[in-house]
C-alpha positions as CSV (number, residue, x, y, z in Angstrom):
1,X,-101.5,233.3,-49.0
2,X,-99.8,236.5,-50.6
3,X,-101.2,235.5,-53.7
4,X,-104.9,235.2,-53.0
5,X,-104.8,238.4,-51.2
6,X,-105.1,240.6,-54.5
7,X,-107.9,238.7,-55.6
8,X,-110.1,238.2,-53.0
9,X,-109.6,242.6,-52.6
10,X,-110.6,242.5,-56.4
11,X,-113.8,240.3,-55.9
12,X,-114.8,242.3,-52.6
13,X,-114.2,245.4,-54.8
14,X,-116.3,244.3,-57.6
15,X,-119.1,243.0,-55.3
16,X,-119.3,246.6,-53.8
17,X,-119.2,248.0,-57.3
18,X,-122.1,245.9,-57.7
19,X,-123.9,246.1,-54.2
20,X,-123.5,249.9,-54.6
21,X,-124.8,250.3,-57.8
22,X,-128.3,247.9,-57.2
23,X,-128.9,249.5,-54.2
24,X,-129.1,252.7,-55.6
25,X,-131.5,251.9,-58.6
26,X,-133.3,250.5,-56.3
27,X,-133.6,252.8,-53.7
28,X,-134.0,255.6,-56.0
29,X,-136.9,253.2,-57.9
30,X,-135.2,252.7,-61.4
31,X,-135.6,248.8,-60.5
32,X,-139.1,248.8,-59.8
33,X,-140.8,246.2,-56.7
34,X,-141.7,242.9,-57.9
35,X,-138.6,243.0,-61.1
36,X,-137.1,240.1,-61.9
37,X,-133.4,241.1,-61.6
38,X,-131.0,238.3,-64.5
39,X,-127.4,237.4,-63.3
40,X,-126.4,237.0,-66.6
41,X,-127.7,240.7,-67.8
42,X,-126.7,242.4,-64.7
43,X,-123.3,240.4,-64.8
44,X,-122.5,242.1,-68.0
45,X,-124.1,245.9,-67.6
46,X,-121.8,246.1,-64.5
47,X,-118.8,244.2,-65.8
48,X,-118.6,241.8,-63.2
49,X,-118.5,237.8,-63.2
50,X,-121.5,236.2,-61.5
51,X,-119.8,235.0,-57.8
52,X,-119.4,239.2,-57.1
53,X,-122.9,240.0,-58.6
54,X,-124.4,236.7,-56.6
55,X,-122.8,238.1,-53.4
56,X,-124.1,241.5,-53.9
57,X,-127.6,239.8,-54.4
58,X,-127.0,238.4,-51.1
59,X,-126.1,241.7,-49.2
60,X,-129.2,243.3,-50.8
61,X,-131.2,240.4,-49.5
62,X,-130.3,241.2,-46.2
63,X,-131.6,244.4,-46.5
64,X,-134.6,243.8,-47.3
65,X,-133.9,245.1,-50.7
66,X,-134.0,241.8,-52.8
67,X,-135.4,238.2,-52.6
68,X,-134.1,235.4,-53.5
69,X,-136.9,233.3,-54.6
70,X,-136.1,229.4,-55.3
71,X,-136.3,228.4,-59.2
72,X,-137.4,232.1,-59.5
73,X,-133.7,233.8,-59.0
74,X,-133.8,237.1,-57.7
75,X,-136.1,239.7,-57.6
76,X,-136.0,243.1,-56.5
77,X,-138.1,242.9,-53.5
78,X,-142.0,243.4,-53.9
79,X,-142.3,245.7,-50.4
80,X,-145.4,244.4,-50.0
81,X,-148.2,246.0,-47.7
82,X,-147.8,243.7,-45.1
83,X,-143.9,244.6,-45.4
84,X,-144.7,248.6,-45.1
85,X,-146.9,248.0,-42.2
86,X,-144.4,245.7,-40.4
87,X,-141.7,248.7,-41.4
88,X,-144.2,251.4,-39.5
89,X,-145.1,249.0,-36.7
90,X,-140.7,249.6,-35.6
91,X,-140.4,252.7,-36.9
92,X,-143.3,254.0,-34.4
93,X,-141.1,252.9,-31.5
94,X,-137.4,253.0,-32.1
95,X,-138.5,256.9,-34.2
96,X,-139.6,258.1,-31.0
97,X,-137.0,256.4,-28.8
98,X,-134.3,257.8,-30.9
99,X,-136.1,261.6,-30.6
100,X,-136.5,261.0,-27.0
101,X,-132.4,260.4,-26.5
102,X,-131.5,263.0,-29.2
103,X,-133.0,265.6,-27.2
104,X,-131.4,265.0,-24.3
105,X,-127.8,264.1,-26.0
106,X,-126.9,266.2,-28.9
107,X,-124.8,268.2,-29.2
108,X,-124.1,271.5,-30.9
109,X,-122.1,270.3,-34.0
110,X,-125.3,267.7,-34.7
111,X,-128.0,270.3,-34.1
112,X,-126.1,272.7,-36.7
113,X,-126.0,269.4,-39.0
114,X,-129.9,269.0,-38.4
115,X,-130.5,272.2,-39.5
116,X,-128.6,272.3,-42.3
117,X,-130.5,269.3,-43.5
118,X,-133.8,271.0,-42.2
119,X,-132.7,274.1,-45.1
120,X,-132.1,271.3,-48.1
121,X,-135.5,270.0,-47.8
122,X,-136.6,273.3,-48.0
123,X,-134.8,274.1,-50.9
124,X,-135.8,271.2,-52.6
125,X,-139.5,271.9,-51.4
126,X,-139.3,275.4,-53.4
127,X,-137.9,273.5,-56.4
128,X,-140.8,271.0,-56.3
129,X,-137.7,268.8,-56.9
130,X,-139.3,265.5,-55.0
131,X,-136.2,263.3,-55.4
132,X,-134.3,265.4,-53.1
133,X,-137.3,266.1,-51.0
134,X,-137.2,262.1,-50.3
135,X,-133.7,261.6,-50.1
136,X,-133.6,264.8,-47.6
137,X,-136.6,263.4,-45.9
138,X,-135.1,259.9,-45.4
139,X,-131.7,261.4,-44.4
140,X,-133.3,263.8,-41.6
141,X,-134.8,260.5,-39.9
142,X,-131.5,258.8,-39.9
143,X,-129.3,262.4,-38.5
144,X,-132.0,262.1,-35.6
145,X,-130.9,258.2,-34.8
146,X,-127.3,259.5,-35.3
147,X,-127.8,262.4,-32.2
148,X,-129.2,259.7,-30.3
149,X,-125.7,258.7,-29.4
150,X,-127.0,255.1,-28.8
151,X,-124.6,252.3,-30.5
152,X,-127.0,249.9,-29.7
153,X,-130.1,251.9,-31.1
154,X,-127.9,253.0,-34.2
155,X,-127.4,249.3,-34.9
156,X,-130.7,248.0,-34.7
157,X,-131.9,250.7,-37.0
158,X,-128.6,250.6,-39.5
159,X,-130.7,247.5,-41.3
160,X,-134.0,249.5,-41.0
161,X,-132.3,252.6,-42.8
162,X,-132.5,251.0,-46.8
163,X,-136.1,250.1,-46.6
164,X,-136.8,253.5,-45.0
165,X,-135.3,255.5,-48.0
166,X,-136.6,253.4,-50.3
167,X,-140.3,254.2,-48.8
168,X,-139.5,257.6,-49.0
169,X,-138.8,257.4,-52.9
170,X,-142.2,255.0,-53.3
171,X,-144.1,257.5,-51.3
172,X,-142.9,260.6,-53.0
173,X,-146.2,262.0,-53.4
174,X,-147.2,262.4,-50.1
175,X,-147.2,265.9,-48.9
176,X,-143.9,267.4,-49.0
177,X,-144.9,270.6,-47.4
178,X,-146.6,269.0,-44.2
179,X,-143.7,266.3,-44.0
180,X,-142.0,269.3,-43.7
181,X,-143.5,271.6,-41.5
182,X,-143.3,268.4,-38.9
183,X,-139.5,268.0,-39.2
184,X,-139.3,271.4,-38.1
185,X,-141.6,270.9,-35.1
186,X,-138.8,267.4,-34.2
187,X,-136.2,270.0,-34.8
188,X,-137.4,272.3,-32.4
189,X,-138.7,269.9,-29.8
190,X,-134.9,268.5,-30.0
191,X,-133.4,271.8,-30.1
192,X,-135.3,272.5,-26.6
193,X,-134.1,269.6,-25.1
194,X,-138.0,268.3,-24.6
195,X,-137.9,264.8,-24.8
196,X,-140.8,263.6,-24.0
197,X,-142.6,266.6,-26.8
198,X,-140.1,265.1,-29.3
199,X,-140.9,261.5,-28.5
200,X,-144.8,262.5,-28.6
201,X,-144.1,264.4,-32.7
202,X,-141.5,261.9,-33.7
203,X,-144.3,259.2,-33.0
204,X,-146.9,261.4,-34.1
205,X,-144.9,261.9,-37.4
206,X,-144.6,258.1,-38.6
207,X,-148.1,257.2,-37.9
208,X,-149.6,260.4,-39.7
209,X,-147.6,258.7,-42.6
210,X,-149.0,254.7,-42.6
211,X,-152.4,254.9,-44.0
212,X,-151.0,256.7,-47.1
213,X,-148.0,254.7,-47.8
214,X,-150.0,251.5,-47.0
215,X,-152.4,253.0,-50.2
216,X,-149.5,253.7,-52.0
217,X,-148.4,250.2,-51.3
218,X,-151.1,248.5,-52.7
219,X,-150.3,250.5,-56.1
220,X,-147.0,248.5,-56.7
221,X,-148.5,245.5,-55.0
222,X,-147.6,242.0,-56.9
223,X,-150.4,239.7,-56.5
224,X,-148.5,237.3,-58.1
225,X,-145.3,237.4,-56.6
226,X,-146.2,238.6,-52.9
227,X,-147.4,235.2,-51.6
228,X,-144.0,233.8,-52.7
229,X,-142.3,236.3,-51.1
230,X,-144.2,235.8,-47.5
231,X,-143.3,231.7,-48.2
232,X,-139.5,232.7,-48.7
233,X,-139.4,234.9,-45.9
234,X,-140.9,232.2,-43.9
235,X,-138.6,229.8,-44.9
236,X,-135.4,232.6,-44.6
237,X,-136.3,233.1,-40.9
């Protein structure tokens, strides 16, 4: 026993080296939707042996991240249209749930922490910088889950949370300035303990977002690829 200890650490270690790293690329859209991702090339840019790399795979494919498509291998996930409007469809209702509770729940450490993520999007908004815009953007939609002070809520969003700042990055585009200027309205409307008004612009907020991302959706669409991924979804559930 003592002496598998060491290497099932090193394997888990090397797995997370290589979860880490493909879920940032891809996040951050350096591994575009619809890529074919090869063990054997992967296996060797991140040093790893192929059981570490497969289980990575694996993890990412439970995010929503990757799929695994028989005698295809692994792609990075096509995040189809039907996948983004599924995404807004939960987002519309546990968004404005989580605003709801944060209003009436958090406290003054996480309001100081909202606000200090409220004055990075800013900054990056002045720099035009829209990688940081996203990533700010994304990370201001999971600090409101976070005041929420729901486990159960925080749980059944955790898996949402990948997919979300991935959108983010694919949807760049949209306007940063108005994305903006409604964060600060959610901010408020939390900061005044008005549930139901931040429930109302939390909700308001997604949905003013799905027509655009579902046309931006259709830009990195994979004709050929998407029906497959519907099948192996179907068969994964």
């Amino acid at each position: 026993m003592t002496t598998a200890q060491p290497f099932d650490a090193g394997r888990r270690s090397l797995r997370d080296h290589a979860y880490e790293t493909l879920r940032r690329r891809i996040i951050e859209v350096e591994l575009q939707p619809g890529e074919r991702l090869v063990e054997r090339d992967l296996a060797t840019e991140l040093a790893v042996s192929r059981i570490p790399l497969r289980e990575a795979l694996r993890l990412l494919a439970a995010e929503g991240l990757v799929l695994l498509v028989p005698h295809r291998g692994a792609l990075v996930a096509p995040f189809t249209p039907t996948d983004v409007r599924d995404l807004f469809d939960v987002r519309e209702s546990l968004e404005s749930l989580a605003a709801r509770l944060a209003a009436e729940r958090a406290d003054e450490e996480g309001m100081a922490r909202l606000a200090a993520r409220l004055d990075v999007a800013r900054s990056a908004l002045r720099e035009q910088d829209r990688s940081a815009i996203a990533s700010a953007n994304a990370a201001f939609h999971t600090d409101i889950a976070d005041l929420a002070n729901n486990a159960l809520l925080s749980a059944v969003m955790r898996p949402l949370e990948a997919r979300m700042h991935w959108l983010f990055r694919l949807t760049a585009e949209r306007d940063p300035a108005q994305q903006c200027a409604e964060h600060q309205q959610l901010y408020e409307a939390v900061a005044a303990r008005d549930g139901d008004l931040a429930a109302r612009l939390a909700h308001e907020h997604v949905a003013d977002g799905r027509a655009t991302s579902l046309a931006l959706a259709s830009r990195w669409s994979h004709p050929d690829i998407d029906p497959q991924a519907v099948a192996a979804r179907r068969r994964r559930g």
